[in-house]
Backbone as JSON Lines, residues from 0, in Angstrom:
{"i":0,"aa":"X","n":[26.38,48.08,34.33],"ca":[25.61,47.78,33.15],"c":[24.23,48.41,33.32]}
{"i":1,"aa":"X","n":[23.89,49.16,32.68],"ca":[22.47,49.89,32.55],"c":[21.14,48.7,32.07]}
{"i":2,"aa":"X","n":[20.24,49.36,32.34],"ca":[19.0,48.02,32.73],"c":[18.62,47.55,31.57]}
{"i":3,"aa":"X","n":[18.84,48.53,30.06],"ca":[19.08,48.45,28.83],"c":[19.33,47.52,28.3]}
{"i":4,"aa":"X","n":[20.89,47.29,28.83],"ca":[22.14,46.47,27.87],"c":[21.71,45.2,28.76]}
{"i":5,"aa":"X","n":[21.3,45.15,30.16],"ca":[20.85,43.62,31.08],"c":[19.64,42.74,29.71]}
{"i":6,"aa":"X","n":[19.08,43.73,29.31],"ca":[17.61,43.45,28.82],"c":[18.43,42.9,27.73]}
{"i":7,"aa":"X","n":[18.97,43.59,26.57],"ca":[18.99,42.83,25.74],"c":[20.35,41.69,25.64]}
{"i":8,"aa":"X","n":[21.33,41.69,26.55],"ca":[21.96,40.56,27.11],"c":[21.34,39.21,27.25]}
{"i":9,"aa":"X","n":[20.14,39.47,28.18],"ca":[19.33,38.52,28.65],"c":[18.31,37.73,27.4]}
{"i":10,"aa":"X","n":[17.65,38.68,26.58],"ca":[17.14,38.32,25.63],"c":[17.43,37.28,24.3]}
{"i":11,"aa":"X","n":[19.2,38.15,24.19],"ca":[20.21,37.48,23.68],"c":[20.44,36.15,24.1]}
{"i":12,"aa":"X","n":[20.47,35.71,25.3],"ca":[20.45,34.5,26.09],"c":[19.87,33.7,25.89]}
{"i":13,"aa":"X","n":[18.35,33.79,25.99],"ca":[17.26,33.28,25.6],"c":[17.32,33.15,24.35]}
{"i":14,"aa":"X","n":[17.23,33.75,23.53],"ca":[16.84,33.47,22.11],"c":[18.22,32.4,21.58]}
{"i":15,"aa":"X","n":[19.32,32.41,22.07],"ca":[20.5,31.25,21.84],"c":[20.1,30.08,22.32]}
{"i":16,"aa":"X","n":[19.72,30.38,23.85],"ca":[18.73,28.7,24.52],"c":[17.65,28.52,23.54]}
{"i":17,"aa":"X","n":[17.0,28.79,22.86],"ca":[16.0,28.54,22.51],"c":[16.43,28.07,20.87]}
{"i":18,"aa":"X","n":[17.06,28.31,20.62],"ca":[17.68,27.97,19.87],"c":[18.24,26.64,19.41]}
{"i":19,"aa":"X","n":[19.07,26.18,20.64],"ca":[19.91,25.34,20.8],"c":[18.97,23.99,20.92]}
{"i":20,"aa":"X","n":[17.66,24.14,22.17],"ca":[16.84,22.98,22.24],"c":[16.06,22.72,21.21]}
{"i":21,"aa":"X","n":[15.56,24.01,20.12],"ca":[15.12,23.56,18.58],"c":[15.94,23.22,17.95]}
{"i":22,"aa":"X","n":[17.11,23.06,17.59],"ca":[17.56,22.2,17.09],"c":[18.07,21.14,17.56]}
{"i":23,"aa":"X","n":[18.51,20.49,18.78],"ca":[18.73,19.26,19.61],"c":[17.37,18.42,18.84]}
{"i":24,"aa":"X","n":[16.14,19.17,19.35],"ca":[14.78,18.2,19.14],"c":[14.7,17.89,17.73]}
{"i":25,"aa":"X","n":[14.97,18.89,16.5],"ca":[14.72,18.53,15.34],"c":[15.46,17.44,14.87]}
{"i":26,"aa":"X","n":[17.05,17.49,15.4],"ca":[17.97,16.45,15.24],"c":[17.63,14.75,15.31]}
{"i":27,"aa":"X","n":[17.19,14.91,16.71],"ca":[16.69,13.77,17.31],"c":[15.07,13.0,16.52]}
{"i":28,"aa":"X","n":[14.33,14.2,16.27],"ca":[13.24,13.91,15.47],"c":[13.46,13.55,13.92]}
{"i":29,"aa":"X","n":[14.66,14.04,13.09],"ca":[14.99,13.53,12.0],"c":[15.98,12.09,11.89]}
{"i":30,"aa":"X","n":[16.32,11.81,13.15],"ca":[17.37,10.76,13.38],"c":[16.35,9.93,13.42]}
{"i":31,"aa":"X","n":[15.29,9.77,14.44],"ca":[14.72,8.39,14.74],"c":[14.14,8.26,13.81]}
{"i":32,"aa":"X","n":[13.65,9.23,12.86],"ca":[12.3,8.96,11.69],"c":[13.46,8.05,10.39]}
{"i":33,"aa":"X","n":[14.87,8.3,10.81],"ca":[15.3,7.43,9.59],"c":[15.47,8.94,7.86]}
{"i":34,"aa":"X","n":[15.15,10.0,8.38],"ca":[15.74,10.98,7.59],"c":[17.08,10.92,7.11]}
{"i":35,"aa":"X","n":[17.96,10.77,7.67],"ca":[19.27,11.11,7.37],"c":[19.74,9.72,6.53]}
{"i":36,"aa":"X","n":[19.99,9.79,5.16],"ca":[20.17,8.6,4.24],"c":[21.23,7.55,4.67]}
{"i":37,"aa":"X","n":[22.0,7.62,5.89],"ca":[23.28,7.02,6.06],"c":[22.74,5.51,6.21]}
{"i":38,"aa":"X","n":[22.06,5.19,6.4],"ca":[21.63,3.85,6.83],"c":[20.35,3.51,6.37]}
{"i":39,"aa":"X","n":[19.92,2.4,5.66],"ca":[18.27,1.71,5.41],"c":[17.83,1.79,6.47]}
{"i":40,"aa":"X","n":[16.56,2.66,6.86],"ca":[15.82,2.22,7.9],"c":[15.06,0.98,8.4]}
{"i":41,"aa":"X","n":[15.42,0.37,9.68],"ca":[14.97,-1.26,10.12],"c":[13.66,-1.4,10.27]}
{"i":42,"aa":"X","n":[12.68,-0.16,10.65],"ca":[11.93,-0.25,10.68],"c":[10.63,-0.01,9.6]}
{"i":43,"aa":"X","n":[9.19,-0.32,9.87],"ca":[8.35,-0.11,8.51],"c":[7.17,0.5,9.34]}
{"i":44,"aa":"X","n":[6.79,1.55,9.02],"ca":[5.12,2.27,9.92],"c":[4.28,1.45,9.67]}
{"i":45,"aa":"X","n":[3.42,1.29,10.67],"ca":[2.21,0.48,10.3],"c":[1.18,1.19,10.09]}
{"i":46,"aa":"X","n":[0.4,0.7,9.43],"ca":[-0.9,1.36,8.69],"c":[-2.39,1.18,10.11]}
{"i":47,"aa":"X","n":[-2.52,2.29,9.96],"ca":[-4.09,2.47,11.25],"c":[-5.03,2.32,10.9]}
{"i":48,"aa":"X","n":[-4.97,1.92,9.65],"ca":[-6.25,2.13,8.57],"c":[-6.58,0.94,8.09]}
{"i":49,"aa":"X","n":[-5.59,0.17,7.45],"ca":[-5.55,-1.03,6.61],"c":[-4.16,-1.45,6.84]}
{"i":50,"aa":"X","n":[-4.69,-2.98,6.84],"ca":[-3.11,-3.52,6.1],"c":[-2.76,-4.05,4.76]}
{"i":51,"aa":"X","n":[-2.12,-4.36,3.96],"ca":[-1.38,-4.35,2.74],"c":[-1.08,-5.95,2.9]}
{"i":52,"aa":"X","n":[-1.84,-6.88,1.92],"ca":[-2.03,-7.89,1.45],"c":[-0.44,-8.72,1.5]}
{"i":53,"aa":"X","n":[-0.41,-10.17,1.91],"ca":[1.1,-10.59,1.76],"c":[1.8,-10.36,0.1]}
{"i":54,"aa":"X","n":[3.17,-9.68,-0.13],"ca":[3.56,-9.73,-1.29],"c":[3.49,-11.12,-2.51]}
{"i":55,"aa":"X","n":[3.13,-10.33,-3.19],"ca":[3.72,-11.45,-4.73],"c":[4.98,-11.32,-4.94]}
{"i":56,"aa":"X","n":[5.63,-12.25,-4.89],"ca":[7.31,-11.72,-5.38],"c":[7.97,-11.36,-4.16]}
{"i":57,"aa":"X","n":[8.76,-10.19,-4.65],"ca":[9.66,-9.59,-4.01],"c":[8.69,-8.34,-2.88]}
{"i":58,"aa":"X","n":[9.04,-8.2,-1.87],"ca":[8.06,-7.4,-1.4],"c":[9.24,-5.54,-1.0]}
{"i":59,"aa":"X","n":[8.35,-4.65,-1.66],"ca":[9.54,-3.58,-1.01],"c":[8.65,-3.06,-0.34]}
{"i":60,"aa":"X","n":[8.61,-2.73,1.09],"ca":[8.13,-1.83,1.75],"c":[8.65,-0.06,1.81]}
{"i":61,"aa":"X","n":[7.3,0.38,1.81],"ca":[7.63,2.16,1.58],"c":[7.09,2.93,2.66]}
{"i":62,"aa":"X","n":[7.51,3.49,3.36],"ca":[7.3,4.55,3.92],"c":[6.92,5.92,3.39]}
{"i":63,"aa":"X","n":[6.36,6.84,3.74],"ca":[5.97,7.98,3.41],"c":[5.87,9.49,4.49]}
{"i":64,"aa":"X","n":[6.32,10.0,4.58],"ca":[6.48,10.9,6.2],"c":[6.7,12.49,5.41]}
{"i":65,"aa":"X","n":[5.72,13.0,6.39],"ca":[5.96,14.7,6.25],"c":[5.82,15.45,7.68]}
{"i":66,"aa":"X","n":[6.25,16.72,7.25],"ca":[5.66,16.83,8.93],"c":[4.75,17.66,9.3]}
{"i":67,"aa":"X","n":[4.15,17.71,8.32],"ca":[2.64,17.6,8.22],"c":[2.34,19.55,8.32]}
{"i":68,"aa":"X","n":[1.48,19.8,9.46],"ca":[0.96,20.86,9.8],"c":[2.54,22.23,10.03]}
{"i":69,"aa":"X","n":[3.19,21.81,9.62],"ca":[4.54,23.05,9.96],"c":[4.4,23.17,8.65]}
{"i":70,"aa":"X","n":[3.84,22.82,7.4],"ca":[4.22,23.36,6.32],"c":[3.63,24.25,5.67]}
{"i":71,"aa":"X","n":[4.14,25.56,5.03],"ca":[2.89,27.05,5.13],"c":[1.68,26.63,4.33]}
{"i":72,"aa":"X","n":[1.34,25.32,3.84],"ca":[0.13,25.15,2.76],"c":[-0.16,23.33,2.24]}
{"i":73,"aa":"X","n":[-1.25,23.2,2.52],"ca":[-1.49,21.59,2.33],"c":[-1.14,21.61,0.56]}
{"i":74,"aa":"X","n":[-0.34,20.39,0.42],"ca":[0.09,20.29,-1.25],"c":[0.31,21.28,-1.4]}
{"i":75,"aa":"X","n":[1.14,22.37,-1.31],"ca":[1.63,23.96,-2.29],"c":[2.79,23.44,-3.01]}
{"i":76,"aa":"X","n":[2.96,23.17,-4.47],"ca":[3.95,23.57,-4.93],"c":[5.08,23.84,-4.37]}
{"i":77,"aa":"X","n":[6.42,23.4,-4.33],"ca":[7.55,23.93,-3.69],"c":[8.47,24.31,-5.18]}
{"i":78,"aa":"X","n":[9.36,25.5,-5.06],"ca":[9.7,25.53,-6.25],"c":[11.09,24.82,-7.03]}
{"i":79,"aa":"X","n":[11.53,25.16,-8.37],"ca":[12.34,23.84,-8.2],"c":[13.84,23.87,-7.65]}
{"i":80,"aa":"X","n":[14.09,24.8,-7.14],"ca":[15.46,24.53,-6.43],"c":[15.24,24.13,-4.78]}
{"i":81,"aa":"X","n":[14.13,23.91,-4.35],"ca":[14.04,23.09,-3.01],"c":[14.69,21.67,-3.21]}
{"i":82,"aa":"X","n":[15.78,21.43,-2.58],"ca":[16.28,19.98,-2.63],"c":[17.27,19.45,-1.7]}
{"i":83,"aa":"X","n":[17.32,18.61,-0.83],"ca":[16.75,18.1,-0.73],"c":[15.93,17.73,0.69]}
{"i":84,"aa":"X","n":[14.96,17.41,0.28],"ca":[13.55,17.42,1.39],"c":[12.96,18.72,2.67]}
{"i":85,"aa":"X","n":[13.59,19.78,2.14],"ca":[12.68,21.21,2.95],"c":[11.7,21.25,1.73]}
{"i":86,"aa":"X","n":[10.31,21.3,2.43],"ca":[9.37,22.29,1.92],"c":[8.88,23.17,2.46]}
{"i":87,"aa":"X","n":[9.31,24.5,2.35],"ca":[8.99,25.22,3.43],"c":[9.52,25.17,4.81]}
{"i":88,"aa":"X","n":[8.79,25.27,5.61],"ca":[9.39,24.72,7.01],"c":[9.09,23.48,7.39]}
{"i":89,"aa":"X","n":[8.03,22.44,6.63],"ca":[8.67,21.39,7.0],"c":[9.69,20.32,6.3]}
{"i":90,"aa":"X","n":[9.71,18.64,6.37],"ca":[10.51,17.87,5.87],"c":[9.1,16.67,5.44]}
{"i":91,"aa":"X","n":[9.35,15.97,4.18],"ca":[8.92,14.8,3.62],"c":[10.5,14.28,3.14]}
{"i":92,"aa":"X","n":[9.89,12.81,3.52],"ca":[10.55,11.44,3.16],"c":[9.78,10.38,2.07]}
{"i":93,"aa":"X","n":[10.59,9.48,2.07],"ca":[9.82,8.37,1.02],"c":[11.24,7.58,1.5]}
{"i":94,"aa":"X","n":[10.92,6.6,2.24],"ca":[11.45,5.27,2.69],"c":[11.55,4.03,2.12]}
{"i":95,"aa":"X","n":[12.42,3.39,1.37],"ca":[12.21,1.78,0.83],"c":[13.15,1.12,1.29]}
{"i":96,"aa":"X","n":[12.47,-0.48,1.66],"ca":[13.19,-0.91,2.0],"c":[12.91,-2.54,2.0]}
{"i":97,"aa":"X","n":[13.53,-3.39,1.22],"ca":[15.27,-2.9,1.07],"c":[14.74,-2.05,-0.3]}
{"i":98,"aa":"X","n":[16.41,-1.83,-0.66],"ca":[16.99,-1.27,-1.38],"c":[16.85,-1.45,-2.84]}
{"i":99,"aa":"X","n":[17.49,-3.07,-2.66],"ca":[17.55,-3.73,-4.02],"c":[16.81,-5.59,-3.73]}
{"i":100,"aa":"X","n":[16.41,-5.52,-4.96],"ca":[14.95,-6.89,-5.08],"c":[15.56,-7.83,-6.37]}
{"i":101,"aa":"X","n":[15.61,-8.98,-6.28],"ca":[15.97,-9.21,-7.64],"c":[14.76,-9.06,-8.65]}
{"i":102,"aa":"X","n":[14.73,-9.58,-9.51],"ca":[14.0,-9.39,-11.12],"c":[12.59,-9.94,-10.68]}
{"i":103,"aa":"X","n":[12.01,-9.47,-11.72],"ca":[10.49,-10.29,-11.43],"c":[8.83,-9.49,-10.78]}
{"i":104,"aa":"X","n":[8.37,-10.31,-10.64],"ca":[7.43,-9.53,-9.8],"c":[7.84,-9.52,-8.17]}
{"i":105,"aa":"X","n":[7.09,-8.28,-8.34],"ca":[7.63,-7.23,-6.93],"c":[6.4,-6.43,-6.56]}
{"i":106,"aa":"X","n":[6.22,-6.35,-5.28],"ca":[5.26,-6.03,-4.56],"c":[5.12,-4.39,-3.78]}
{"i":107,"aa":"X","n":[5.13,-3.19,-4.1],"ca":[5.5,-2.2,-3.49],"c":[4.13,-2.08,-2.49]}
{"i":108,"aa":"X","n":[4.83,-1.95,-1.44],"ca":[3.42,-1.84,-0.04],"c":[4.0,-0.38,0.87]}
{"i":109,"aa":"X","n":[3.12,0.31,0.33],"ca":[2.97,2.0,0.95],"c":[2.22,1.93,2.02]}
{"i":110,"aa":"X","n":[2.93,2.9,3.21],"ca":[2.09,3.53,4.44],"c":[2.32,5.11,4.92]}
{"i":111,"aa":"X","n":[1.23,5.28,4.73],"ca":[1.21,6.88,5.09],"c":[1.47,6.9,6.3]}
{"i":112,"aa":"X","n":[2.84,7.49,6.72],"ca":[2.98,7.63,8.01],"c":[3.07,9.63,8.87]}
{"i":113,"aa":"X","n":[2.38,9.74,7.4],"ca":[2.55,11.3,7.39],"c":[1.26,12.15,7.46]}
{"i":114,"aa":"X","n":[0.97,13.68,7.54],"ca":[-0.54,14.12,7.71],"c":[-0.69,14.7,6.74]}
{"i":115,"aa":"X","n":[-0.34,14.42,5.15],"ca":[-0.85,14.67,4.13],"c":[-1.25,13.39,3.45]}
{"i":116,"aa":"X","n":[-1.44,13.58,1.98],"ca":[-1.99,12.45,1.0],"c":[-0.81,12.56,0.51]}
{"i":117,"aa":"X","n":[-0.28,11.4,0.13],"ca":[0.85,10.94,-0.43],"c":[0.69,9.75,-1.78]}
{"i":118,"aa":"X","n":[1.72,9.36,-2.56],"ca":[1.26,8.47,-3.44],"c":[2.91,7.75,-3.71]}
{"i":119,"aa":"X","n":[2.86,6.61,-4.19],"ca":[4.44,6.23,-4.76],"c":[3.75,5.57,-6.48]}
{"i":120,"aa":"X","n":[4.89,6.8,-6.96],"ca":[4.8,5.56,-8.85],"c":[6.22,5.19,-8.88]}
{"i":121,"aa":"X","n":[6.56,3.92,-9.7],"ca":[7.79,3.8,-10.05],"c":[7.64,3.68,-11.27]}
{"i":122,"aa":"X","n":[9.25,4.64,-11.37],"ca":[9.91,4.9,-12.93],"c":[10.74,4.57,-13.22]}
{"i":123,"aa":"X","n":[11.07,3.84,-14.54],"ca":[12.75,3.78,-14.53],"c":[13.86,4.92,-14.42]}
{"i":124,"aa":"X","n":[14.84,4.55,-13.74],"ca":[15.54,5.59,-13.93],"c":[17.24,5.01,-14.76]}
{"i":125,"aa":"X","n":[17.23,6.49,-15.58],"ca":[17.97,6.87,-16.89],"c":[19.52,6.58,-16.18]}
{"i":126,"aa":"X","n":[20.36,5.46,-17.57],"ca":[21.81,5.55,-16.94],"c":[22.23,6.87,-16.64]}
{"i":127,"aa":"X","n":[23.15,7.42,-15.83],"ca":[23.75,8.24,-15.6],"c":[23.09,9.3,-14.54]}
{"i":128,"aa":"X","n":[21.59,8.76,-14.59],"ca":[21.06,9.88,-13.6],"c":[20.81,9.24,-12.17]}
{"i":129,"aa":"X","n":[20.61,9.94,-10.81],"ca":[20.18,9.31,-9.63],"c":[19.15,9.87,-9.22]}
{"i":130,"aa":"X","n":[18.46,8.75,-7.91],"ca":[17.04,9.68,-7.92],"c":[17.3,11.01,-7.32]}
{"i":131,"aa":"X","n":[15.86,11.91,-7.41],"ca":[16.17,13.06,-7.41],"c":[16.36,14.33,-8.16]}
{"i":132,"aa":"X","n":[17.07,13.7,-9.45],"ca":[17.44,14.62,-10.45],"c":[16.24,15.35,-11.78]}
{"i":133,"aa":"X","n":[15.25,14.23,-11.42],"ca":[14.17,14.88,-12.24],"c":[13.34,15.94,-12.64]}
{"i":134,"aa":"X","n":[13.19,16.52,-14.09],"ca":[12.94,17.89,-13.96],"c":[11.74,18.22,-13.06]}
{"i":135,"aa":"X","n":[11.35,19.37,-12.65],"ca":[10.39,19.24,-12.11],"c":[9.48,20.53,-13.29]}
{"i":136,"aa":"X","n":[8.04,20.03,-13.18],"ca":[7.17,21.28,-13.99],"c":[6.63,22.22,-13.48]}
{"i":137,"aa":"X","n":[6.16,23.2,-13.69],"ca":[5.57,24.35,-12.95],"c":[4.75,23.92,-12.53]}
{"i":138,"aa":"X","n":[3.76,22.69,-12.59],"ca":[2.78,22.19,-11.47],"c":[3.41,21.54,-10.43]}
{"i":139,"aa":"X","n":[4.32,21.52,-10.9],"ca":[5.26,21.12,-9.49],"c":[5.51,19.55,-8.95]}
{"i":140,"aa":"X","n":[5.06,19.16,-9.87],"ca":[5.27,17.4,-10.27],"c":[6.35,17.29,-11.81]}
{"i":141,"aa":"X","n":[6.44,16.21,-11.81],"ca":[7.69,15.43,-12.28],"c":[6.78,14.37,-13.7]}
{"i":142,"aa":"X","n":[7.79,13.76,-14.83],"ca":[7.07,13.75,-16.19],"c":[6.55,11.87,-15.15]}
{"i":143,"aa":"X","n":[5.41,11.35,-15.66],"ca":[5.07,10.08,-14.7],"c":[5.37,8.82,-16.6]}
{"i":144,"aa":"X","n":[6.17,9.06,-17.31],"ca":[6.23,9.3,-18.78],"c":[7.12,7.45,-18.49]}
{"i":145,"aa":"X","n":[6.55,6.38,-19.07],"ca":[7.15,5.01,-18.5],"c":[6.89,4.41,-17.47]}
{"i":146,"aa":"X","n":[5.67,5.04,-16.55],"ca":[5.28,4.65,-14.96],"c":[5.27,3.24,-15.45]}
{"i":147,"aa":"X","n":[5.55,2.49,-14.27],"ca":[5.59,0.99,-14.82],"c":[4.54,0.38,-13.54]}
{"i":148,"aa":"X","n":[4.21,1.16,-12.74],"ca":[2.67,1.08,-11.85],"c":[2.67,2.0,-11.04]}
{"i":149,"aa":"X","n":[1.77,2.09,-9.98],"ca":[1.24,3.5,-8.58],"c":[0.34,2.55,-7.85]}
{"i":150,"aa":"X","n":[1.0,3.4,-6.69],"ca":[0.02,2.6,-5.43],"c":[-0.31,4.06,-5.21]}
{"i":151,"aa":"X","n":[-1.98,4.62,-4.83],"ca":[-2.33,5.69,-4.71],"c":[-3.53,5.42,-4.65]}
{"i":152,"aa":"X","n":[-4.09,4.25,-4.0],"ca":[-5.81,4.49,-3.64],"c":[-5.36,3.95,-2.21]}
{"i":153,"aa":"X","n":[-6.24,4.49,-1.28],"ca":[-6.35,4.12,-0.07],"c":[-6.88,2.56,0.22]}
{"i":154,"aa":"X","n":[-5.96,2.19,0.96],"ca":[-6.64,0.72,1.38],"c":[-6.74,-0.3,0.21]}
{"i":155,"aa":"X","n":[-6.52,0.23,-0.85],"ca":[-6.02,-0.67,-2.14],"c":[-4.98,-0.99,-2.99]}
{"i":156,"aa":"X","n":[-5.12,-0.92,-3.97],"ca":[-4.15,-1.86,-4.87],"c":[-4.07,-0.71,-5.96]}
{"i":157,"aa":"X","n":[-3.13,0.11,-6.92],"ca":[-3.09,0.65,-7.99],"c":[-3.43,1.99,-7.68]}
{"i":158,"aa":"X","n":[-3.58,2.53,-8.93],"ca":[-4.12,3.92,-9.09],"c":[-5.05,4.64,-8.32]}
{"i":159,"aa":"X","n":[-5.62,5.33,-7.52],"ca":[-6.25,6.35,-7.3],"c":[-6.68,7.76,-6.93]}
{"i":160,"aa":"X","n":[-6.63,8.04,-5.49],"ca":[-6.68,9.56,-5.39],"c":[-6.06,10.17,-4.35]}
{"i":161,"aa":"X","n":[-5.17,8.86,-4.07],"ca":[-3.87,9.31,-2.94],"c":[-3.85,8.72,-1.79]}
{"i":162,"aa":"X","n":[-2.9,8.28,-1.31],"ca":[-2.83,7.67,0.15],"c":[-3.27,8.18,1.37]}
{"i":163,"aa":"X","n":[-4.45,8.47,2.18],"ca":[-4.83,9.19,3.24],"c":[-3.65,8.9,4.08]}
{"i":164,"aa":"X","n":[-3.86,9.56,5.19],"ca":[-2.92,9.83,6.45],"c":[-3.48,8.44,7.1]}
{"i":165,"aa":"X","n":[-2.23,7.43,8.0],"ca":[-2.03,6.54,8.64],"c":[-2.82,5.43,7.8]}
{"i":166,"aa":"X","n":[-2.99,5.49,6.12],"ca":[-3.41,4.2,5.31],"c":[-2.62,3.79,4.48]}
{"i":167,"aa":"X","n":[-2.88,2.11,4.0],"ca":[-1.6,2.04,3.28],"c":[-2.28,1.59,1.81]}
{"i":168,"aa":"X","n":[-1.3,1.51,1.02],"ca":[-1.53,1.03,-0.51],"c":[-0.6,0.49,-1.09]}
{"i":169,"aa":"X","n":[-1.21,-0.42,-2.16],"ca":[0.04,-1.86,-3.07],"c":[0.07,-1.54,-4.4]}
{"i":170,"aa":"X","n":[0.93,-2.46,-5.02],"ca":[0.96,-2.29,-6.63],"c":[1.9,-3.32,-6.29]}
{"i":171,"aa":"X","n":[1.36,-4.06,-7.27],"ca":[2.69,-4.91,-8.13],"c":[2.94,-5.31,-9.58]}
{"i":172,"aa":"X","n":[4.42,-4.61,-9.37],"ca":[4.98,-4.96,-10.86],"c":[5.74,-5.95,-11.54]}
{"i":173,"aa":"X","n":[6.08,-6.42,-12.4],"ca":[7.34,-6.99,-13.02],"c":[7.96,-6.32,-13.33]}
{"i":174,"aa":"X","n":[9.42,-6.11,-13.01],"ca":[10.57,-5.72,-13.16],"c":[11.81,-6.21,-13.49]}
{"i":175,"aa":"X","n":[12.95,-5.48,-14.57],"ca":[13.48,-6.37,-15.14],"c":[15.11,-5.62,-14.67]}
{"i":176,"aa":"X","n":[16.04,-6.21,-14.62],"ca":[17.12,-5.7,-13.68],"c":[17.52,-4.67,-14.61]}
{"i":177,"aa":"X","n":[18.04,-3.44,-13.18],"ca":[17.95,-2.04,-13.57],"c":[17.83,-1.24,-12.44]}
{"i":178,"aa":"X","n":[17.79,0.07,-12.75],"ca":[17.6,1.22,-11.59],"c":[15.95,1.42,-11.58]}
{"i":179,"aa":"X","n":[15.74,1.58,-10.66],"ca":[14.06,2.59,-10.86],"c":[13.98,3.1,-9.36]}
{"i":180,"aa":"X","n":[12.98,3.65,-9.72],"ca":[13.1,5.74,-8.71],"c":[11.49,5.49,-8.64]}
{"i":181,"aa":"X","n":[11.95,5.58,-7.02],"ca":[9.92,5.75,-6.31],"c":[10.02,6.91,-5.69]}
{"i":182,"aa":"X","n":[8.8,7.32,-6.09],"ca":[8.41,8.84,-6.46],"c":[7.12,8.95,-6.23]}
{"i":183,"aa":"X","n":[6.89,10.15,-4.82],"ca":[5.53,11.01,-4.41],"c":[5.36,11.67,-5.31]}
{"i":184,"aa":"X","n":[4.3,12.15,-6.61],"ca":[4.35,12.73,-7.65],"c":[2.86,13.7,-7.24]}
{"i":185,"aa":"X","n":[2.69,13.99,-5.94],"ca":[1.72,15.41,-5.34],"c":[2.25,16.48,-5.39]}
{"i":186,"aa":"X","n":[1.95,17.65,-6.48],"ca":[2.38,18.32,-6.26],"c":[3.18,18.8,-5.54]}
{"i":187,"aa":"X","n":[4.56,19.19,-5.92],"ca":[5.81,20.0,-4.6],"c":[6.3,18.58,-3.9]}
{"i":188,"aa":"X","n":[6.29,17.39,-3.92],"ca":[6.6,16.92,-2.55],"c":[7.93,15.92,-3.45]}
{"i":189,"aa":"X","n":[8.06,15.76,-4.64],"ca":[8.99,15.38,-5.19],"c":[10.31,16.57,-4.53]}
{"i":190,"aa":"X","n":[9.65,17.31,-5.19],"ca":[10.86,18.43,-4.55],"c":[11.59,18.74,-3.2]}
{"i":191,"aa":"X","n":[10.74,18.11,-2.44],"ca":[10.35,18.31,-1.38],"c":[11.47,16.8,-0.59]}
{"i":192,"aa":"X","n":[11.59,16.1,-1.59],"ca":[12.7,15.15,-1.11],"c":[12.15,13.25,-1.05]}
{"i":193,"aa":"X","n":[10.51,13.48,-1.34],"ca":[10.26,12.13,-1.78],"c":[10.4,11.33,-3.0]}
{"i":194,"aa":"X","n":[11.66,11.09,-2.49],"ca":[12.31,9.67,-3.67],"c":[12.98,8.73,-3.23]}
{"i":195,"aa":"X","n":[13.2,7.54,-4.02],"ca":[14.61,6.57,-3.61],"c":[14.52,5.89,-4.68]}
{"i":196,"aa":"X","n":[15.69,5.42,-4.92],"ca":[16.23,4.6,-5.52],"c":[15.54,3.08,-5.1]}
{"i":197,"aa":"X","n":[15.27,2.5,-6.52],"ca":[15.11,0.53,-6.03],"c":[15.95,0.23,-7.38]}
{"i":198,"aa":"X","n":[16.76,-0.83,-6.91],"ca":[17.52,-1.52,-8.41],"c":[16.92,-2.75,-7.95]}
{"i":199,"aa":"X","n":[17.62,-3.05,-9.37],"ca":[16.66,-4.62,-9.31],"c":[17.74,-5.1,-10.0]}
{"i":200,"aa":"X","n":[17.89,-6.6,-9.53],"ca":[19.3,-7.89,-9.75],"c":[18.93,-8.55,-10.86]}
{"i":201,"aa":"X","n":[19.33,-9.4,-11.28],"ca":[19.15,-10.39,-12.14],"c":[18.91,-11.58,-11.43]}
C-alpha cells in the first residue's frame, strides 16, 4: 500500500470514529433532556433566577430547551419546512407536563432551561389539527389569533419581553375542555419544534 492510500485509509478511519462518538453523545444528550416524545418527561428544570408562585388550579409545568450557541444565529427565522425541532444545527423543545388538566383554572409555570429567550402562549387548537401543524409567516412566527394567555416576562406573571435564560414565568387561565397547543411564538422556534399539546377534561 503506498503512503497515499495509508493516508487516506487512515483519515477515512478517523473521520467514521469521529463520527460515531458525535452521534452516541447527541443521542444520549437528546435522551436525557426528554427530546424524544415517547414518554412525558418526570422531570421539571428549575429556575436560577426565580421561582414560579404555587399554582391556582391545575398546575402545568413547561419546560423550554435549545441548544443554544450551535445555532448559526440568535432568534433567525427558520424556514417553514424545518420540522420537527432542527433549527439549523441546533434542537429546541417545549416540555409540558402533564399532559392533560381537567377544566378550570390552570396555572402554566415556564422555565427557561435554554440559552435563548423563550416565551409559551396557549391557543386553542382546531378539531382535526395536532400541535405543530400551524401555518407559519414569513416572520417566522405563527397567527397568536384566540391566545387565551402568555407567560413571557421574566420572573413574572403574563405578557412581556420573553423568558431570559435559567428564569421562569406564569399565566393563568380558565380553560374549558378541549385541545390547546403551547407555543414558543420567537421568531423560527415554533418551527423549530416548540410545541405540545395540553387537553383539558371535563
Amino acid at each position: 500500500m503506498t503512503p497515499h492510500r495509508r493516508r487516506e485509509v487512515w483519515t477515512a478511519i478517523a473521520i467514521a470514529a469521529a463520527a460515531l462518538i458525535l452521534g452516541v453523545a447527541t443521542t444520549g444528550l437528546m435522551a436525557a433532556s426528554g427530546a424524544f416524545h415517547g414518554v412525558a418527561p418526570s422531570w421539571r428544570a428549575q429556575s436560577s433566577r426565580c421561582i414560579a408562585p404555587a399554582a391556582k388550579g391545575s398546575p402545568v409545568d413547561v419546560t423550554v430547551w435549545d441548544t443554544g450557541r450551535m445555532m448559526p444565529g440568535p432568534n433567525r427565522p427558520a424556514p417553514n419546512n424545518v420540522r420537527p425541532g432542527w433549527h439549523g444545527m441546533g434542537m429546541m423543545r417545549l416540555m409540558a407536563h402533564p399532559a392533560t388538566v381537567p377544566s378550570g383554572m390552570v396555572t402554566v409555570r415556564v422555565v427557561n432551561a435554554g440559552a435563548l429567550t423563550h416565551e409559551v402562549i396557549v391557543l386553542p387548537l382546531s378539531a382535526g389539527h395536532t400541535a405543530g401543524q400551524r401555518a407559519i409567516g414569513s416572520d417566522g412566527r405563527v397567527s397568536e389569533a384566540g391566545s387565551l394567555g402568555e407567560a413571557s416576562r421574566t420572573c413574572g406573571s403574563g405578557a412581556g419581553e420573553g423568558i431570559a435564560s435559567g428564569a421562569a414565568a406564569w399565566t393563568t387561565v380558565t380553560l374549558r375542555p378541549g385541545r390547546y397547543e403551547l407555543v414558543c411564538n420567537v421568531p423560527g422556534h415554533y418551527a423549530a419544534g416548540m410545541y405540545a399539546e395540553l387537553d383539558v377534561t371535563r
